[in-house]
C-alpha positions in Angstrom: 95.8 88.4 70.7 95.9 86.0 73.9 95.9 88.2 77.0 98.8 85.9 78.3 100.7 86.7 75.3 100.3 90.2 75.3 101.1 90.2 78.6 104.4 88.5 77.6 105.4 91.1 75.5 104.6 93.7 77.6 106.8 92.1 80.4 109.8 92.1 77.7 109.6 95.5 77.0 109.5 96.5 80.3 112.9 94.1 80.9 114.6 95.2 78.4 113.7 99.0 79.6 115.2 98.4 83.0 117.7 96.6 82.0 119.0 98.9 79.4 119.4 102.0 82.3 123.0 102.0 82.2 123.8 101.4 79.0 121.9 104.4 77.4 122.6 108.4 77.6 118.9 109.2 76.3 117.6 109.4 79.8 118.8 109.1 83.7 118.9 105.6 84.9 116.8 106.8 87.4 113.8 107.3 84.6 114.9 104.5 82.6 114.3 102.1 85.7 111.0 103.6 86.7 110.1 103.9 83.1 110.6 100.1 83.0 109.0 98.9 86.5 105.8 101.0 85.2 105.3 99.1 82.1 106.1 95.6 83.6 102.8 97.3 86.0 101.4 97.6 82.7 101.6 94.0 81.5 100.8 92.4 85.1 97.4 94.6 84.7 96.7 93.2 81.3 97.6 89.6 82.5 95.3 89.6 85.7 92.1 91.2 83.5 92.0 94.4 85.3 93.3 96.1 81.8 92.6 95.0 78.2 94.3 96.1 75.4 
């Protein structure tokens, strides 16, 4: 797959972790949030070449 589309997708999951923080009871919001912030890390790595999938 593209890197720029994986990327992509990776960026989605990671918004639709943060923003789901508050409407959840799984998890903290607190976890949710950083959950989310470290995977939309995730996908920037990927986009800018430093990771590959």
């Amino acid at each position: 797959m593209d890197r720029n589309l994986s990327a992509f997708w990776i960026g989605l999951v990671g918004a639709t972790i943060t923003l789901s923080s508050y409407s959840q009871t799984f998890v903290s919001p607190t976890q949710c949030i950083a959950t989310g912030l470290f995977v939309l890390m995730f996908g920037l790595l990927v986009r800018e070449g430093l990771l590959s999938l």
